[in-house]
C-alpha positions as CSV (number, residue, x, y, z in Angstrom):
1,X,-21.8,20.9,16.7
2,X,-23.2,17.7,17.9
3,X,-21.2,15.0,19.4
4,X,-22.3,12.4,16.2
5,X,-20.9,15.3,14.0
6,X,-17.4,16.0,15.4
7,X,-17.3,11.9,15.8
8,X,-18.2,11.7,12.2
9,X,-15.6,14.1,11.6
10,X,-12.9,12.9,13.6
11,X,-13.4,9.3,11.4
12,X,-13.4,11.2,8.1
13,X,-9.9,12.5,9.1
14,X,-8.7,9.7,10.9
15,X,-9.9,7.7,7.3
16,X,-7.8,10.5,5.3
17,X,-4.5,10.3,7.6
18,X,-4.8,6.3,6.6
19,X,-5.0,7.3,3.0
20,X,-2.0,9.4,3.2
21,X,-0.3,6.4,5.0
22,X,-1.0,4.1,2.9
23,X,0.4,6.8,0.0
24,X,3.8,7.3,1.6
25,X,3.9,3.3,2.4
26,X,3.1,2.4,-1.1
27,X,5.2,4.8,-3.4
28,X,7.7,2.1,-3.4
29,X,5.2,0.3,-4.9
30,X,5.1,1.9,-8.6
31,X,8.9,3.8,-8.5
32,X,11.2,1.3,-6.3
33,X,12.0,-0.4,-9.6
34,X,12.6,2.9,-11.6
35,X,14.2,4.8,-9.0
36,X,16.4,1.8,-8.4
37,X,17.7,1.1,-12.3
38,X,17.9,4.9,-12.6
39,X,15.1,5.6,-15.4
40,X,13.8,8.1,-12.8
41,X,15.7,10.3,-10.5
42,X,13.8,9.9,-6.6
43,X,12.5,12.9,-6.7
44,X,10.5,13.0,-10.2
45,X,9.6,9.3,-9.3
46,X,7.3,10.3,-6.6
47,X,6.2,13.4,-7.8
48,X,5.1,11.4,-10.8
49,X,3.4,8.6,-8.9
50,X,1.9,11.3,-7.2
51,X,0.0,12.8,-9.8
52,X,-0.7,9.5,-11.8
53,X,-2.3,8.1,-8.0
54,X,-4.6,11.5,-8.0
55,X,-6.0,10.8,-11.9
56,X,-6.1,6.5,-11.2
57,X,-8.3,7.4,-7.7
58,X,-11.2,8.4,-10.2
59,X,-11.4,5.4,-12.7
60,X,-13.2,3.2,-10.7
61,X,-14.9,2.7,-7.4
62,X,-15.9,-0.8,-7.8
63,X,-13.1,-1.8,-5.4
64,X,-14.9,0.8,-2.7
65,X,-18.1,-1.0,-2.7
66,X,-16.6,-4.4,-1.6
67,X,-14.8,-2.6,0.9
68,X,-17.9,-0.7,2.2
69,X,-20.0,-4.2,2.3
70,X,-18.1,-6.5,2.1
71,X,-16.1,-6.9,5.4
72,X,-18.7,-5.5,8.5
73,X,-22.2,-7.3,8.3
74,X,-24.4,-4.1,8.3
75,X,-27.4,-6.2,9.7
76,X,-25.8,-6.5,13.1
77,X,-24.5,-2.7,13.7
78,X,-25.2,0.5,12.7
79,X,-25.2,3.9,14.1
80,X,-22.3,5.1,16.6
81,X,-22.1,1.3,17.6
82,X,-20.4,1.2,13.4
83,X,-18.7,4.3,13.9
84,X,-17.2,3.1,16.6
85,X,-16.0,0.3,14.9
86,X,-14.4,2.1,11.8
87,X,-12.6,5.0,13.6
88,X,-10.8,2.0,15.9
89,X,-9.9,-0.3,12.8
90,X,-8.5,3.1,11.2
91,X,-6.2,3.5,14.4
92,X,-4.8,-0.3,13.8
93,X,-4.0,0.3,10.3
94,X,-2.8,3.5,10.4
95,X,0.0,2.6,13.6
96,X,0.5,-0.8,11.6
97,X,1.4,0.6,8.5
98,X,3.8,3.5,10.4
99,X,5.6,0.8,12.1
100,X,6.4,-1.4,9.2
101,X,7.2,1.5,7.3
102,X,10.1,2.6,10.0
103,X,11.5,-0.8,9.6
104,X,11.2,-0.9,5.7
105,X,9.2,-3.4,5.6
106,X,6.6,-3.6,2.7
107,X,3.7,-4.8,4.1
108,X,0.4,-4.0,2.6
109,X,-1.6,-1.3,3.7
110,X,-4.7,-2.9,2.5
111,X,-4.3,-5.6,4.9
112,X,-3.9,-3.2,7.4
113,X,-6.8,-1.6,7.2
114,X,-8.7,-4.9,6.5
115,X,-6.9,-5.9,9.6
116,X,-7.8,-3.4,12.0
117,X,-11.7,-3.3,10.9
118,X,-11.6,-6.8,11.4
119,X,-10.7,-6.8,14.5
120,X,-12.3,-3.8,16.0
121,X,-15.5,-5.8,14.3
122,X,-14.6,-8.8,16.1
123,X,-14.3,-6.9,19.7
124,X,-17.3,-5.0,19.1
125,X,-20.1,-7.6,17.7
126,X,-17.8,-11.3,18.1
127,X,-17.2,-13.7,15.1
128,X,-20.6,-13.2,13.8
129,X,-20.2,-9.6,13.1
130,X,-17.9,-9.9,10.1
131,X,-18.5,-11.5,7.0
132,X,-16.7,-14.2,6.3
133,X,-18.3,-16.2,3.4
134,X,-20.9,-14.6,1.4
135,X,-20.8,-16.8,-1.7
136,X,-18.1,-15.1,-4.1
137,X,-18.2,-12.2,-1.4
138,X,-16.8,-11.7,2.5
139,X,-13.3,-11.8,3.9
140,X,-12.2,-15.1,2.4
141,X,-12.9,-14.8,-1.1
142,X,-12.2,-10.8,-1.2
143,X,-9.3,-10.4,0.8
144,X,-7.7,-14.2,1.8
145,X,-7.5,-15.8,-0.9
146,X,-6.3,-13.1,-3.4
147,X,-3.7,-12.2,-0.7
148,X,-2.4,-16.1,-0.9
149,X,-2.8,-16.5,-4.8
150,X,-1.7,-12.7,-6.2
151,X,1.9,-13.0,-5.2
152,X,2.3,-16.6,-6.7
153,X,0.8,-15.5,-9.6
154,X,3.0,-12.1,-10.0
155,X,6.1,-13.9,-9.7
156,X,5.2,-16.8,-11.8
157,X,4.4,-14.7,-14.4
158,X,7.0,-11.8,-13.7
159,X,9.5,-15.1,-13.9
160,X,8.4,-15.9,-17.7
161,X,8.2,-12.4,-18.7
162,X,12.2,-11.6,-17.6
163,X,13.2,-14.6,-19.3
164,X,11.4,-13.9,-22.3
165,X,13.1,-10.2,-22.8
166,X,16.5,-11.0,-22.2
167,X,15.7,-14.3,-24.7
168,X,14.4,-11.6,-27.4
169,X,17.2,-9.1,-26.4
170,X,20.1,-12.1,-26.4
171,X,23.0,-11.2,-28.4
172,X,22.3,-7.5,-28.7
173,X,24.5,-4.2,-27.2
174,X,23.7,-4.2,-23.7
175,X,23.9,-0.9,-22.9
176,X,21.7,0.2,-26.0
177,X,19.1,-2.7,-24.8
178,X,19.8,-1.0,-21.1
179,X,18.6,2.4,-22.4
180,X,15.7,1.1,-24.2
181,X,14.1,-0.6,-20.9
182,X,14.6,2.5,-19.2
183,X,12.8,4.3,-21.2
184,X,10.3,2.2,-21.4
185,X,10.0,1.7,-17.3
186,X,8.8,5.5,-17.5
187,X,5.8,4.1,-18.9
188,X,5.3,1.0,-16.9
189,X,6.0,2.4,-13.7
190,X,3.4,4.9,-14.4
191,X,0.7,2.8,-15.5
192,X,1.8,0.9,-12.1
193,X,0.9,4.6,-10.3
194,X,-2.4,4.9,-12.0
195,X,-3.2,1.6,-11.3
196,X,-2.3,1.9,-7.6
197,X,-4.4,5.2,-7.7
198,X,-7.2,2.9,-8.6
199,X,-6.9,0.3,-6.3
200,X,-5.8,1.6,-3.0
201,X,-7.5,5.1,-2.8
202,X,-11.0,3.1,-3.3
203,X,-10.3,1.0,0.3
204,X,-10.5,4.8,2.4
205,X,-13.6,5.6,-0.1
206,X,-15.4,2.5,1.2
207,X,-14.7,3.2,4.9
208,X,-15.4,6.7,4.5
209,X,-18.8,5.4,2.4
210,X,-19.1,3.4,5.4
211,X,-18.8,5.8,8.1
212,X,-21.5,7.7,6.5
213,X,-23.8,5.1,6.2
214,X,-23.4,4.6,10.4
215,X,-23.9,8.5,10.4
216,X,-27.4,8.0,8.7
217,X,-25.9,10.5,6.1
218,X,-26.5,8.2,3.6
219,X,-27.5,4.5,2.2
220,X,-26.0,2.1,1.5
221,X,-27.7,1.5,-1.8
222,X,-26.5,5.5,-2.5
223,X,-23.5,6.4,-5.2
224,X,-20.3,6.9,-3.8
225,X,-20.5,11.2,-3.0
226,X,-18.0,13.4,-5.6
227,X,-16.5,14.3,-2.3
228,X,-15.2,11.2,-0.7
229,X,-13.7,10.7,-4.2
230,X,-12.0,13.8,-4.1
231,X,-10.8,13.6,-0.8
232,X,-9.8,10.4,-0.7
233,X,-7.5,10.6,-4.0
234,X,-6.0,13.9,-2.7
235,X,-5.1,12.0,0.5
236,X,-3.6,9.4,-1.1
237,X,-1.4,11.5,-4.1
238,X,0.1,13.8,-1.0
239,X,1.2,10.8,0.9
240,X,2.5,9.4,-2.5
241,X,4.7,12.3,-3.0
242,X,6.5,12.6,0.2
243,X,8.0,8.9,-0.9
244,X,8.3,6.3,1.5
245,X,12.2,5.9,0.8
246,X,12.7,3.5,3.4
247,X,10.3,1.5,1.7
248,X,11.5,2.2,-1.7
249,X,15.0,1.3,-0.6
250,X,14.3,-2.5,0.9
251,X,12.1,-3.1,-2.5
252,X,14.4,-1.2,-5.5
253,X,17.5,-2.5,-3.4
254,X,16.8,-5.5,-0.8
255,X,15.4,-8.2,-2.7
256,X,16.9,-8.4,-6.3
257,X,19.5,-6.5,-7.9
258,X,17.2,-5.0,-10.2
259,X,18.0,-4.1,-14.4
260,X,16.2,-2.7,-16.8
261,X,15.2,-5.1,-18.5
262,X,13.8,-6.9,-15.3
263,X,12.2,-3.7,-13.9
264,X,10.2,-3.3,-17.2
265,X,8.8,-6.9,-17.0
266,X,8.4,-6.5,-13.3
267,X,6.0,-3.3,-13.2
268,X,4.2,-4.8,-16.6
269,X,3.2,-7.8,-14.7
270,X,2.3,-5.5,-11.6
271,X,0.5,-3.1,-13.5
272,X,-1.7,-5.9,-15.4
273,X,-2.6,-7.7,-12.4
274,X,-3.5,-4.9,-10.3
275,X,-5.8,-3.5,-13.1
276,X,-7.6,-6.4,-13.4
277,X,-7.9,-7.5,-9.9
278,X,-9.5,-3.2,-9.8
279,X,-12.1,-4.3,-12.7
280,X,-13.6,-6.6,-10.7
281,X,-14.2,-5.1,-7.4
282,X,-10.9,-7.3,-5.5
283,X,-9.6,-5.2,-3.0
284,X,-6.2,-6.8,-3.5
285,X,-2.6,-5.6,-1.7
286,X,-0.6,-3.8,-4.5
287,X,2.6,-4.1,-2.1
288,X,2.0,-8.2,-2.9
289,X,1.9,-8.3,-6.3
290,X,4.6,-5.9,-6.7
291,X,6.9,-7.2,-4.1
292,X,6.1,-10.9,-6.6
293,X,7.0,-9.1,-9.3
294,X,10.0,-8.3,-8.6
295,X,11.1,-11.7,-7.0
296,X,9.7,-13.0,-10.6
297,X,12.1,-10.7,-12.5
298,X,15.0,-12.0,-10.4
299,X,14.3,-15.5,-11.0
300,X,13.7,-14.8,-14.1
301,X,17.2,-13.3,-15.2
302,X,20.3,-16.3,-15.6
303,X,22.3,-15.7,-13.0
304,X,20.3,-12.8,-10.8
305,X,20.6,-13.2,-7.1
306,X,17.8,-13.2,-5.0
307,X,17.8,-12.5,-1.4
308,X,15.6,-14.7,0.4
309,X,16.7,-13.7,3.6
310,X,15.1,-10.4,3.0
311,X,12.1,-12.1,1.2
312,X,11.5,-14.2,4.8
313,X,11.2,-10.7,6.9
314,X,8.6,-9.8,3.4
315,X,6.8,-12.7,4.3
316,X,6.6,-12.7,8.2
317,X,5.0,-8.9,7.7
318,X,2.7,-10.0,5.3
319,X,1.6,-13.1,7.7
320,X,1.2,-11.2,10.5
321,X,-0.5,-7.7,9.4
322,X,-3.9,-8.7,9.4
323,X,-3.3,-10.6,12.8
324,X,-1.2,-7.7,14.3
325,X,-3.2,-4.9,12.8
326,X,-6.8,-6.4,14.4
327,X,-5.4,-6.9,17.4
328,X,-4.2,-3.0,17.7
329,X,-8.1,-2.5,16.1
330,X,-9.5,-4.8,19.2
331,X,-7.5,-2.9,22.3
332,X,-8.5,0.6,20.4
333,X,-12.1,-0.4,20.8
334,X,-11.7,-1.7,24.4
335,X,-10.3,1.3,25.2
336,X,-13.1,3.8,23.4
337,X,-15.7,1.2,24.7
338,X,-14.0,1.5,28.1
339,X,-14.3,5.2,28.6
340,X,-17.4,5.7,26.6
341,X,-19.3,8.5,24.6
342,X,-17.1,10.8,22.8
343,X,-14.4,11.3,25.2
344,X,-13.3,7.8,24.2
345,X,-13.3,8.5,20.5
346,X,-11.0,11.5,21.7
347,X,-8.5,9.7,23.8
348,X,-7.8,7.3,21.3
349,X,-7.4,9.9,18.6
350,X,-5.0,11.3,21.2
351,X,-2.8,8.2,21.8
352,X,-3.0,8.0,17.8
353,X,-1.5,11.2,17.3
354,X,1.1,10.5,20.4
355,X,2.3,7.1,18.4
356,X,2.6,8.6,15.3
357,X,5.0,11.7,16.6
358,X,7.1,8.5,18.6
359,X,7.9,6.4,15.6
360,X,8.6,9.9,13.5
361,X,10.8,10.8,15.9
362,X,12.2,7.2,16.0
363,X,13.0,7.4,12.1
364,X,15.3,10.2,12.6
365,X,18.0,8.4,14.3
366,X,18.8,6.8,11.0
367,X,17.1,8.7,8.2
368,X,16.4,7.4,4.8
369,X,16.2,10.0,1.7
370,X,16.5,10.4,-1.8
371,X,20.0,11.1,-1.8
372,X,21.2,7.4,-0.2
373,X,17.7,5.4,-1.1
374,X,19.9,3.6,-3.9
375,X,22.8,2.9,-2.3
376,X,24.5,-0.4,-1.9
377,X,22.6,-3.1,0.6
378,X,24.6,-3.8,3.2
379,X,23.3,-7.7,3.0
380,X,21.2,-8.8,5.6
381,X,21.2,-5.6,7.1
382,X,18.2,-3.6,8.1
383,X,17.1,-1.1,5.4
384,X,17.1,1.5,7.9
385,X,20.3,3.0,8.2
386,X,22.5,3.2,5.2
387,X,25.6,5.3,4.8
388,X,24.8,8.6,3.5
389,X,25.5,9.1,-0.1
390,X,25.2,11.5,-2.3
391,X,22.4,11.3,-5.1
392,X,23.9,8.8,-8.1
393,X,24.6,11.1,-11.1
394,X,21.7,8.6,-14.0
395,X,23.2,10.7,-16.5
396,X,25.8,8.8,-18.2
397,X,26.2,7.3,-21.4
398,X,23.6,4.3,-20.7
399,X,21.3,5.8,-18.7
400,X,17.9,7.9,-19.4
401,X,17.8,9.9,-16.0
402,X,14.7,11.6,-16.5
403,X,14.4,14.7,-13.9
């Protein structure tokens, strides 16, 4: 095997450990809601999102060819030079989204990646080397701006939505209206999965896509290849169903106290936004427009209380992962560029590998599950460490519990 190969190689998997990242990070995503008003029990929820993230990863791969042109300017690099470039931005999201995900943080994964190829780009090649502006292309108009507006816009119209159902739903039996919106979450919280599937899966596709195209094993004016589809949405459905319940915790039980009614009008605006942002090619962070959703639901609802202490720590993640992220991207590359040739590629890999098994072990000092995921925030409190519980029984009287 020739050194270009087993680099080639080592990006592909290094590209496929992001996507399973980014699977576990996300779950929270599509089943925090659910999981949280008890339409799904934890374990079904990811499962579920699991398998709907697998079938959404085929439905489109318009969001993969922004991603795979839109961000490095292919003019300036190519080659190793680009490989270089991906495997070290892969590194800063990957460690990014692991340490935000051991502090429950829902940060966006797409950012993360955008993040760490940014600045890997900018180490490499200098300001000039990534697009910024390109018309209706580049960083600004694909990844900025939508990361600004698509919150705002989720929770202004997550906000309306809540306060329409429980306008409709005034005056009726609450804990019939309770059931209905439960059941009806199954179905929103899914199309939230699939939609996820569609959106997030396609970012690994383009830097895989990418990779190749530095590899000279194909073009850039080529189809995306069945098997960096395939891959890719695998990836991303097996990181889906391990649940990221820390994650899942600080969004179904941090930020509003979530009801049915709020949940369903929550993961309808998430689901219709992330869809149509996927329809036309915007790579945008799913983690934002859910995490707006929800704050939309609880302002919303008369009465709901919103924590906006925990919405501040949402916020500072969000500010700083593309900052944070590119600067992890950056010192990956010095140090690959540093040591040269494929050793470099190798001893990064390594100290990938060695960070990842540190925060794992880390988590285990105060482990978050499926059996105390929903239990009560301890206010202000980190998400990390709640009191063991056992599993809440959704099968009472007002509940649909499915699984």
């Amino acid at each position: 095997m020739s050194a270009e190969l087993l680099v080639l190689l080592i990006v592909v998997c290094t590209a496929l450990a992001f996507d399973f990242t980014n699977g576990f990070h996300d779950t929270a995503n599509a089943m925090a809601t659910s999981i949280a008003t008890g339409a799904l029990r934890p374990r079904t929820a990811v499962l579920l999102s699991g398998a709907l993230n697998l079938i959404g990863a085929f439905l489109s791969v318009a969001v993969a060819a922004t991603v795979a042109s839109g961000i490095v300017d292919l003019s300036e690099v190519s080659g190793r030079a680009l490989l270089d470039i991906v495997f070290a931005g892969l590194v800063g999201g990957i460690l990014w989204n692991l340490f935000t995900w051991l502090l429950g943080l829902p940060s966006s994964s797409s950012h993360a990646l955008f993040g760490g190829i940014i600045g890997s780009t900018l180490a490499a090649l200098g300001l000039h080397g990534v697009i910024w502006t390109a018309g209706s292309k580049g960083v600004i108009a694909k990844i900025i701006i939508p990361a600004v507006l698509s919150p705002i816009v989720a929770a202004l119209v997550a906000s309306a939505a809540s306060w329409l159902v429980y306008r409709i739903t005034r005056g009726s039996n609450e804990k019939t209206v309770s059931r209905g919106f439960r059941w009806g979450q199954i179905g929103t919280s899914s199309l939230v999965s699939l939609a996820h599937g569609t959106n997030d899966a396609q970012k690994t596709m383009g830097i895989i896509f990418l990779a190749l195209i530095a590899h000279g094993s194909a073009k850039a004016s080529d189809p995306l290849p069945l098997w960096v589809i395939v891959s890719c949405a695998v990836a991303m459905a097996a990181g889906t169903c391990l649940g990221g319940w820390r994650i899942i915790r600080t969004l179904g039980k941090g930020l509003v106290d979530i009801a049915p009614p709020q949940g369903f009008a929550a993961e309808s605006t998430s689901a219709a936004i992330i869809l149509t942002s996927a329809h036309f090619g915007l790579p945008l962070s799913t983690t934002q427009v859910v995490t707006g959703s929800i704050l939309g639901s609880g302002i919303g609802r008369p009465g709901a209380e919103v924590r906006w202490n925990v919405l501040g720590r949402m916020v500072v993640a969000w500010v700083l992962t593309l900052p944070l992220a590119g600067v992890v991207g950056a010192i990956c590359w010095a140090i690959l560029h540093g040591i040269g040739g494929t050793v470099g590629v190798l001893v990064v890999f390594a100290l990938l590998i060695a960070m990842a098994a540190l925060i794992w072990f880390r988590s285990k000092r105060a482990v978050v599950n499926s059996h105390n995921v929903t239990a009560e925030w301890e206010g202000a409190e980190a998400p990390a460490a709640p009191a063991a519980t056992p599993a809440p029984n959704h099968r009472n009287d007002d509940t649909v519990g499915i699984g």
